[in-house]
C-alpha positions as a LaTeX table, in Angstrom:
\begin{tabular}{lrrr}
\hline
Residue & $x$ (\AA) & $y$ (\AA) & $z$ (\AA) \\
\hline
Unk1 & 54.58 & 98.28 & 208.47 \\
Unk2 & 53.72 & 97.57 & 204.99 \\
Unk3 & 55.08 & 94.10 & 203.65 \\
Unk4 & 56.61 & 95.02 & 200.20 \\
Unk5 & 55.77 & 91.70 & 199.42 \\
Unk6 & 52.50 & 92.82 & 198.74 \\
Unk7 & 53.78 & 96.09 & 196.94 \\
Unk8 & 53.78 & 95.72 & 193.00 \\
Unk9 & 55.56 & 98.46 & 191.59 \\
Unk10 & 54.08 & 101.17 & 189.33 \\
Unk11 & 56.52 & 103.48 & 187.79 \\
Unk12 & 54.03 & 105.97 & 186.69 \\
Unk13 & 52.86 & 106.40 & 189.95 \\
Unk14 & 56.81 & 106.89 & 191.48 \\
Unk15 & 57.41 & 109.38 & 188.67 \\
Unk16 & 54.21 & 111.62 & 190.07 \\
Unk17 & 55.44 & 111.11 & 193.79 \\
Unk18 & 58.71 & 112.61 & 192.71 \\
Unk19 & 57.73 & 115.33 & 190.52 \\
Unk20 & 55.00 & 116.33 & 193.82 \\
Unk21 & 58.25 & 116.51 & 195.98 \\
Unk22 & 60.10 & 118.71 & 193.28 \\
Unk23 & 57.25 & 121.26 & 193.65 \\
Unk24 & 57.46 & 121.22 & 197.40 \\
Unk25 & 61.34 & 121.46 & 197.24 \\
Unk26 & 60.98 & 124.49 & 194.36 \\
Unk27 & 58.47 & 126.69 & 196.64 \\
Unk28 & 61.93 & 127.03 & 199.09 \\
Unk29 & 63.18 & 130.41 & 197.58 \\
Unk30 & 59.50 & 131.58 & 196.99 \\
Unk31 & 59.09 & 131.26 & 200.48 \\
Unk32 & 62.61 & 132.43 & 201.89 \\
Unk33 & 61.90 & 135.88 & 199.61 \\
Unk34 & 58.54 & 136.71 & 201.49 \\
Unk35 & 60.38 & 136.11 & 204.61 \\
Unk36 & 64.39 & 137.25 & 204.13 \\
Unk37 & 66.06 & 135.05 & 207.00 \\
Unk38 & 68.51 & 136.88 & 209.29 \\
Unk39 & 69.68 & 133.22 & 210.32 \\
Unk40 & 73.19 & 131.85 & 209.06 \\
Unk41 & 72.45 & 129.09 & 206.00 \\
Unk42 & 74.09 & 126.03 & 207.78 \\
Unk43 & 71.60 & 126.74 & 211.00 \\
Unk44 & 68.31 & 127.22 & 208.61 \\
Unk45 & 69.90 & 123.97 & 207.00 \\
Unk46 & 70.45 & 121.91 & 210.38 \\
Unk47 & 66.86 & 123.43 & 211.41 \\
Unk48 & 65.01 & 122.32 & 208.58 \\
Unk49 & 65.85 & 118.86 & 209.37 \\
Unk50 & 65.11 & 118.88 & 212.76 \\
Unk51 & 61.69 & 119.75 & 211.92 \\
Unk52 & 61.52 & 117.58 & 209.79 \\
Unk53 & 61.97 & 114.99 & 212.43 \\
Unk54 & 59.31 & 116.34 & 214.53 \\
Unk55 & 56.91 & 116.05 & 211.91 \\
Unk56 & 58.04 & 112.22 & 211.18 \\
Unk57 & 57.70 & 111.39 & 214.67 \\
Unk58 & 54.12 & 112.84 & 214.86 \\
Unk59 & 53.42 & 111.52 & 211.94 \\
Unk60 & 54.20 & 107.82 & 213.11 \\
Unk61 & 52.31 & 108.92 & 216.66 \\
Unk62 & 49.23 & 110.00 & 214.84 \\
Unk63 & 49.57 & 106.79 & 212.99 \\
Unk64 & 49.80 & 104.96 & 215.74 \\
Unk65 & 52.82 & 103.40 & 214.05 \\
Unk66 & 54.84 & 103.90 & 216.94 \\
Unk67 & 52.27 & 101.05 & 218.35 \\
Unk68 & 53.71 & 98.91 & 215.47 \\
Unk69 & 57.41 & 99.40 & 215.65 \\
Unk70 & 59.23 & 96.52 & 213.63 \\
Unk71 & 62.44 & 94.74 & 215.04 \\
Unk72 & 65.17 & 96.67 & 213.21 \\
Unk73 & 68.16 & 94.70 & 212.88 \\
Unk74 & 71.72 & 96.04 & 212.59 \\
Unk75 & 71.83 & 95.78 & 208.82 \\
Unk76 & 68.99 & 98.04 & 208.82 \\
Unk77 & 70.39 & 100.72 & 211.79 \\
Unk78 & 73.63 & 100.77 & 209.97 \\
Unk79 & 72.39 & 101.86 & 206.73 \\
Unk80 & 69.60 & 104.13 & 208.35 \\
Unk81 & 73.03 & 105.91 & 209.70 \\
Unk82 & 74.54 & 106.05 & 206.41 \\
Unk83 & 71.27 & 107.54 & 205.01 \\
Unk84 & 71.53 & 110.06 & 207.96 \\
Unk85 & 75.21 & 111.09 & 207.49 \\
Unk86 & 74.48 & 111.57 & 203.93 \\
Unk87 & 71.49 & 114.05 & 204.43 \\
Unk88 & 73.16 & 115.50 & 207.23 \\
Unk89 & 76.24 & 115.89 & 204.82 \\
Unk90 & 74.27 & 117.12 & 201.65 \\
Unk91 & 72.45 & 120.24 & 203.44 \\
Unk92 & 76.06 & 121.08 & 205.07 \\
Unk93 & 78.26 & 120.71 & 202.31 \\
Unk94 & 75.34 & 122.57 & 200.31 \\
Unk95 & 74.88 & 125.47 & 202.00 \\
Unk96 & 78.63 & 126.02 & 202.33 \\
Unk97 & 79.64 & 125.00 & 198.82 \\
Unk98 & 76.62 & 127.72 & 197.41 \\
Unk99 & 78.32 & 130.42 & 200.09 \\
Unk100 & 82.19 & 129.99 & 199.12 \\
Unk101 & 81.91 & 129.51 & 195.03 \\
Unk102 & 78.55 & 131.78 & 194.49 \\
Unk103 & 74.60 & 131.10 & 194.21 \\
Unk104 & 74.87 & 130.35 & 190.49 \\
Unk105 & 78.23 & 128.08 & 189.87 \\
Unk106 & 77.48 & 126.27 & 193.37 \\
Unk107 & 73.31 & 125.33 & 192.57 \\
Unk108 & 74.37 & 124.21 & 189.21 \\
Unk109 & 77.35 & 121.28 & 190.56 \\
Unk110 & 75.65 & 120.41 & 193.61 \\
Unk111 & 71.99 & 119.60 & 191.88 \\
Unk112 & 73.92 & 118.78 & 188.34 \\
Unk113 & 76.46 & 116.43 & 190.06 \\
Unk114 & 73.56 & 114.26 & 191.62 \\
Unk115 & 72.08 & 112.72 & 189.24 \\
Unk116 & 75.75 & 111.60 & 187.47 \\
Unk117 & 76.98 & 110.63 & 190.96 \\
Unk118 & 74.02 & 108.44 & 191.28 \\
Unk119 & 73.77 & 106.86 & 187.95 \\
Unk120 & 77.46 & 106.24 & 188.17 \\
Unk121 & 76.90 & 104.58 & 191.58 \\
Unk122 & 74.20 & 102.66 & 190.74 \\
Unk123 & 76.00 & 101.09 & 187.75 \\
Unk124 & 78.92 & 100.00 & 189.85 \\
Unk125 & 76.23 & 98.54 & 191.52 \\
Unk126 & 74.99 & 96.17 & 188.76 \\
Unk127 & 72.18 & 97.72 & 188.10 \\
Unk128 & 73.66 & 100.31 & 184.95 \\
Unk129 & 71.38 & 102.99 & 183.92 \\
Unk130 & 70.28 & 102.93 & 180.40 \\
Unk131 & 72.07 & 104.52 & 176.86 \\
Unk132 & 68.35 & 106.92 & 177.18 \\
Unk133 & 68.31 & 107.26 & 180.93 \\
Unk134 & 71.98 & 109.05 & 180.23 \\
Unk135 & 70.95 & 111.00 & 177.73 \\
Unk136 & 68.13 & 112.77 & 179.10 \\
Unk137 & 70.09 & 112.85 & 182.43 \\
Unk138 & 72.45 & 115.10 & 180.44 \\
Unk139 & 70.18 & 117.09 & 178.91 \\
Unk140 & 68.07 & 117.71 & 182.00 \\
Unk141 & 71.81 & 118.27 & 184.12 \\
Unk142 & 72.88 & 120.85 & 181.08 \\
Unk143 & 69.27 & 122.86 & 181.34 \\
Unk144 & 69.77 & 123.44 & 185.21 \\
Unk145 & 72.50 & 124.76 & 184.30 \\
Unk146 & 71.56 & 126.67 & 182.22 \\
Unk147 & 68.60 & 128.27 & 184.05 \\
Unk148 & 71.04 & 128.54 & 187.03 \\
Unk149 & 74.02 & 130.29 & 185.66 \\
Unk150 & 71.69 & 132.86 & 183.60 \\
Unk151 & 70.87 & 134.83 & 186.49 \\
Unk152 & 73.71 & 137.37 & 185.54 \\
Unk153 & 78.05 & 137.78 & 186.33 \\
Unk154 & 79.80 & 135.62 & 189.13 \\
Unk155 & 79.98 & 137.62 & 192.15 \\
Unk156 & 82.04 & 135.34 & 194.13 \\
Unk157 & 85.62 & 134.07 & 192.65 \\
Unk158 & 85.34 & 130.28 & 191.73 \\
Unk159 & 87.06 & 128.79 & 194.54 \\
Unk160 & 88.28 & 124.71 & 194.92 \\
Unk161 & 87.27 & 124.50 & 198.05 \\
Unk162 & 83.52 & 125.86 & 197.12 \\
Unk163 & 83.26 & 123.84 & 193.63 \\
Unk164 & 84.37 & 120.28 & 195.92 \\
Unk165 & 81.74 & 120.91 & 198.78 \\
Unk166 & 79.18 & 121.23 & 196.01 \\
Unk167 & 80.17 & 118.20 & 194.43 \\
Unk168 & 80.54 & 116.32 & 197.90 \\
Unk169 & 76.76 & 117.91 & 198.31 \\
Unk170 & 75.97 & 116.03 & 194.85 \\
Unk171 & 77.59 & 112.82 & 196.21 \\
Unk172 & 75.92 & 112.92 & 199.53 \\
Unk173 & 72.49 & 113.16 & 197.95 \\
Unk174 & 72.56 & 110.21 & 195.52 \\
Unk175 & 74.06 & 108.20 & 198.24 \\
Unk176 & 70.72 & 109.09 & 199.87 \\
Unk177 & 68.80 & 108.13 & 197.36 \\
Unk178 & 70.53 & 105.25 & 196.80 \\
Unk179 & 70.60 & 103.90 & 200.51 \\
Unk180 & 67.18 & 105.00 & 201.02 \\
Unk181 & 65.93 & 102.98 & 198.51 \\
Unk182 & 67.06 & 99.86 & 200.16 \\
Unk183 & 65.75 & 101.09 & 202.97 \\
Unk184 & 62.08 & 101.27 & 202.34 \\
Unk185 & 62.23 & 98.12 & 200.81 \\
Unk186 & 62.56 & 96.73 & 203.86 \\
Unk187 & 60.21 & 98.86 & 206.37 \\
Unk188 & 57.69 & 101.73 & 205.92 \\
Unk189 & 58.54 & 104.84 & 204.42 \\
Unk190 & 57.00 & 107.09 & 207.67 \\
Unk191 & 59.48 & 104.68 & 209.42 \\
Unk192 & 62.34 & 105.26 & 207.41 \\
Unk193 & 62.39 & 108.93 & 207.01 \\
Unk194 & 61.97 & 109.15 & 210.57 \\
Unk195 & 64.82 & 107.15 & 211.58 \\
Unk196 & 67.17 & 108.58 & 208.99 \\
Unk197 & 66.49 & 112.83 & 209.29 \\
Unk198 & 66.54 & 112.31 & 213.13 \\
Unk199 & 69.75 & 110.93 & 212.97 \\
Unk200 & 70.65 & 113.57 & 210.25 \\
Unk201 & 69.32 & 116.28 & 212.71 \\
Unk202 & 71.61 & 114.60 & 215.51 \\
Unk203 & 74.39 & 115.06 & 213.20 \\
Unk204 & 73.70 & 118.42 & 211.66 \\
Unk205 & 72.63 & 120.82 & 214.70 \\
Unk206 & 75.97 & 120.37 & 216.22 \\
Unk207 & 77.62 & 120.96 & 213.47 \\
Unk208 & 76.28 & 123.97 & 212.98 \\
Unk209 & 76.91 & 124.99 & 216.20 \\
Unk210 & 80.60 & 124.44 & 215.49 \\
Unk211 & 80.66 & 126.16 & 212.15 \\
Unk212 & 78.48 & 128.99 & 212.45 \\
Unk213 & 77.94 & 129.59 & 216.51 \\
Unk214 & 75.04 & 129.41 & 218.71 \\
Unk215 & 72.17 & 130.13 & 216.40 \\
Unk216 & 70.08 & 133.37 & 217.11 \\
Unk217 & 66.21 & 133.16 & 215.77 \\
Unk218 & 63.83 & 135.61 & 215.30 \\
Unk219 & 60.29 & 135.32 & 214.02 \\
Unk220 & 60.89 & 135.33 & 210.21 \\
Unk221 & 63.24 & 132.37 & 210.60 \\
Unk222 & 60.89 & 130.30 & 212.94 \\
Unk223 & 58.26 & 130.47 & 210.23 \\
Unk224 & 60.92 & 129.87 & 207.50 \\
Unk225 & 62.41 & 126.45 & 209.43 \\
Unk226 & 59.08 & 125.86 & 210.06 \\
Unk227 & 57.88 & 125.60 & 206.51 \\
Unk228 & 60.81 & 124.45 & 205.02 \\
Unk229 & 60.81 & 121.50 & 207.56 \\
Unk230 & 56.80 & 120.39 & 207.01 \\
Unk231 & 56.82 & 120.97 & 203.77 \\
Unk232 & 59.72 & 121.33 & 201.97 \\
Unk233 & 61.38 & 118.59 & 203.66 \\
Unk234 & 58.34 & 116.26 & 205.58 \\
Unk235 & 56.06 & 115.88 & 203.09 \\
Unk236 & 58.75 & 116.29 & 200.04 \\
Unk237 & 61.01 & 113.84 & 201.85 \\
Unk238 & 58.30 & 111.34 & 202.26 \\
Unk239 & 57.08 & 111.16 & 198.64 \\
Unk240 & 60.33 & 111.17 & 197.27 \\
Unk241 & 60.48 & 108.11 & 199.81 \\
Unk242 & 57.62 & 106.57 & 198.66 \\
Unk243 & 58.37 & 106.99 & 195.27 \\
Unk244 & 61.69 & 104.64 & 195.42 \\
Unk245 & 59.44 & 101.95 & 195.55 \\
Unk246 & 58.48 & 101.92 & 192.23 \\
Unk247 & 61.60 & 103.30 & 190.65 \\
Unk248 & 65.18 & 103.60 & 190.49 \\
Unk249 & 67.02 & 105.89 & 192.91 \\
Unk250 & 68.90 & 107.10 & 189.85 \\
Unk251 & 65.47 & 107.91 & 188.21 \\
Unk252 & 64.34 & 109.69 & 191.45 \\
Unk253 & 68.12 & 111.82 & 191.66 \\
Unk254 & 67.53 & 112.83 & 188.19 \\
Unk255 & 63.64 & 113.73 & 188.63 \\
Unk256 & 64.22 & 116.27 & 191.28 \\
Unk257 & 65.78 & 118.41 & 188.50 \\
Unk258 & 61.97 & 119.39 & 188.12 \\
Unk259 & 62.51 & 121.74 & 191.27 \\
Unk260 & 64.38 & 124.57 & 189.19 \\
Unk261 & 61.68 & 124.39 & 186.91 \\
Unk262 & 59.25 & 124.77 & 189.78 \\
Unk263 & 60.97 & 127.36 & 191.30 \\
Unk264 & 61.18 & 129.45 & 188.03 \\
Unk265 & 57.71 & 129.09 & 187.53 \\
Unk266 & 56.86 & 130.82 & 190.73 \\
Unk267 & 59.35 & 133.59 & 190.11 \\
Unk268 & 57.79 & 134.52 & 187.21 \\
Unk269 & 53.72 & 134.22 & 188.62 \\
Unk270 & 54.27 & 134.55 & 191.96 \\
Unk271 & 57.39 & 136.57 & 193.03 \\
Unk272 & 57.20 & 138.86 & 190.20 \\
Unk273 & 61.02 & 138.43 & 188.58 \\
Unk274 & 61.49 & 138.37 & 184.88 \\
Unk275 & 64.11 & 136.04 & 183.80 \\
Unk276 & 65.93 & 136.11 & 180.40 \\
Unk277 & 65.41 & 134.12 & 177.28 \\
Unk278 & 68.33 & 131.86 & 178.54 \\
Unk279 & 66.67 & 130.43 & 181.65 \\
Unk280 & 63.67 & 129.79 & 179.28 \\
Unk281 & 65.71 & 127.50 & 177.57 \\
Unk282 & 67.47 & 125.72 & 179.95 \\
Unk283 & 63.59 & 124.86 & 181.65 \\
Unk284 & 62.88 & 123.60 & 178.43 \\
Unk285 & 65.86 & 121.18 & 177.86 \\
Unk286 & 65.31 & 120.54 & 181.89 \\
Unk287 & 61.64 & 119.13 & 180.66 \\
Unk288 & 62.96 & 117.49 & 177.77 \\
Unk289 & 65.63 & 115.49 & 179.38 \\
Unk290 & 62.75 & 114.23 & 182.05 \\
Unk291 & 60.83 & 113.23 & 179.23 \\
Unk292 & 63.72 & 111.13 & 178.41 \\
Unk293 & 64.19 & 109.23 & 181.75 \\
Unk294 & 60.63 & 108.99 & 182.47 \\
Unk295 & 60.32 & 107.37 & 179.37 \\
Unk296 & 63.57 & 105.18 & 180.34 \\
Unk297 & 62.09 & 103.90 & 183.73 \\
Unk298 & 58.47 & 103.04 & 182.16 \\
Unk299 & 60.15 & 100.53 & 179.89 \\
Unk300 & 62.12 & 98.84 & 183.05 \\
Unk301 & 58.98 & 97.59 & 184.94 \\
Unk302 & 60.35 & 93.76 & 184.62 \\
Unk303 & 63.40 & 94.46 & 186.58 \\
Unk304 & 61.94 & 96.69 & 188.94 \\
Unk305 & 59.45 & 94.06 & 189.85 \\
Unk306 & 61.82 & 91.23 & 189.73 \\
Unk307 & 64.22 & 93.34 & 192.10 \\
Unk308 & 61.26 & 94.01 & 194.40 \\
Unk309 & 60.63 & 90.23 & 194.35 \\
Unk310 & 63.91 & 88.96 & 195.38 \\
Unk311 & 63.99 & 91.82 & 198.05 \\
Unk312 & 60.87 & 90.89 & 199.68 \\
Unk313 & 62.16 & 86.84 & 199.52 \\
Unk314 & 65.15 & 88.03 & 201.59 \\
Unk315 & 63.10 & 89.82 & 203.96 \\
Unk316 & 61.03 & 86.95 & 204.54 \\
Unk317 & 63.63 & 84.43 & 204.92 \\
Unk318 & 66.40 & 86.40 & 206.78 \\
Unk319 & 64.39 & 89.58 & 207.83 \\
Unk320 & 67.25 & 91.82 & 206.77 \\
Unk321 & 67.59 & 94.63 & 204.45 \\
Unk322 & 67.59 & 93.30 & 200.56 \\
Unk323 & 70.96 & 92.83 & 198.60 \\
Unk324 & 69.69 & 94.72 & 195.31 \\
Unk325 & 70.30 & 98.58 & 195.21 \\
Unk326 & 67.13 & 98.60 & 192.39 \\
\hline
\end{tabular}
């Protein structure tokens, strides 16, 4: 395990980490459109994650971190479980927000709620997001949007029930974010994203059992869990893991806004599609309002480093999980 005493943050180098796990999460519908999947969204959701805990746990074998496991303490299990029940509950509450209220509405207020959700959370506690960390949260929130809902007309009624599971979706991932971050302060991130997406996996495949029935797979869906849960998820998961070391969680929620903008870019060179004028625009207010945060976390180094301090003084002295959020 990694001291973090020894870990001086660089928010350059979080701010890469995230924008490499945007481009893994933005290659999903790429993907998915080379291989149509016959299964039902909640299973290909559950899945994902439970390959995703495969790969953390050879990734810690491999390692030979398993050789090295820490003493976890109940501080630390409790929040890993929080951190579990809130992945679990963001790829659940995703997948059937998107399917009751439509692709476009649904993808707009689950990704657009995150980032408010978690600068509002962060705030309340203590440490409140920036007058320019808003402002290009907004303006990245309102060009997802944008580039979302330009596809073309609604095809599914707007429906309550739909429009609250996306925001619950939005909720679930900045609490995430926000527990995670706490939680790699304290122990590796291989560590931590194994713990948490194997409890999320425990939480998620039998829900999915319950909500959509035994799950049937055929060949195009093994590849797609497959890839969606090494890449998509392992590897995207871990950087954006990583990448909490050196900045806010807020900062991080807000960053993954870069995966529309991915996945627009390979529509266009890769899949073929030709989107309007509109969604042109709204990846170009996307980029702006990242400009904006980015900008907004470079000029917080002082308390990022002062919160990293005081977290790795608790560690040594108590060998619990830090007070500060970051």
């Amino acid at each position: 395990m990694n001291p973090t005493s020894s870990l001086t943050p660089r928010p350059a180098h979080g701010v890469l980490m995230v924008l490499l796990a945007a481009l893994a999460w933005g290659t999903t519908g790429t993907a998915q459109s080379f291989a149509p999947s016959t299964l039902s969204p909640v299973w290909l959701g559950a899945l994902r994650l439970l390959v995703s805990a495969v790969f953390f746990a050879l990734l810690l074998l491999f390692t030979r971190r398993f050789l090295r496991w820490p003493r976890l303490g109940l501080p630390f299990l409790a929040l890993a479980f929080v951190a579990g029940l809130a992945m679990a509950g963001y790829n659940l509450a995703f997948f059937a927000g998107v399917r009751a209220s439509g692709v476009a509405v649904g993808t707009a207020v689950a990704l657009g709620s995150g980032p408010i959700w978690a600068g509002l959370l962060q705030a309340l506690g203590g440490h409140k997001p920036s007058a320019r960390w808003w402002a290009g949260s907004l303006l990245a929130v309102a060009g997802g949007a944008l580039m979302v809902g330009s596809g073309g007309s609604q095809a599914v009624p707007l429906s309550a029930t739909g429009l609250g599971l996306c925001l619950l979706a939005g909720l679930s991932y900045a609490v995430y974010a926000l527990v995670n971050k706490r939680l790699v302060a304290a122990a590796a991130p291989a560590l931590v994203t194994f713990v948490v997406f194997t409890l999320a996996a425990l939480i998620a495949v039998p829900a999915a059992a319950l909500l959509a029935g035994p799950a049937v797979l055929g060949e195009r869906d093994l590849l797609i869990a497959g890839y969606l849960g090494v890449v998509a998820t392992g590897v995207a998961y871990l950087l954006f893991s990583h990448a909490l070391r050196h900045i806010s969680a807020a900062t991080g929620v807000t960053l993954a806004l870069a995966e529309p903008v991915t996945a627009f870019v390979l529509a266009v060179l890769v899949v073929g599609e030709r989107p309007g004028w509109a969604a042109a625009a709204g990846g170009l207010l996307v980029l702006a309002g990242l400009v904006l945060v980015v900008l907004a976390e470079l000029r917080r180094p002082a308390a990022t480093s002062a919160a990293v301090t005081s977290a790795a003084g608790s560690k040594r002295s108590s060998r619990t999980l830090p007070s500060q959020n970051g």
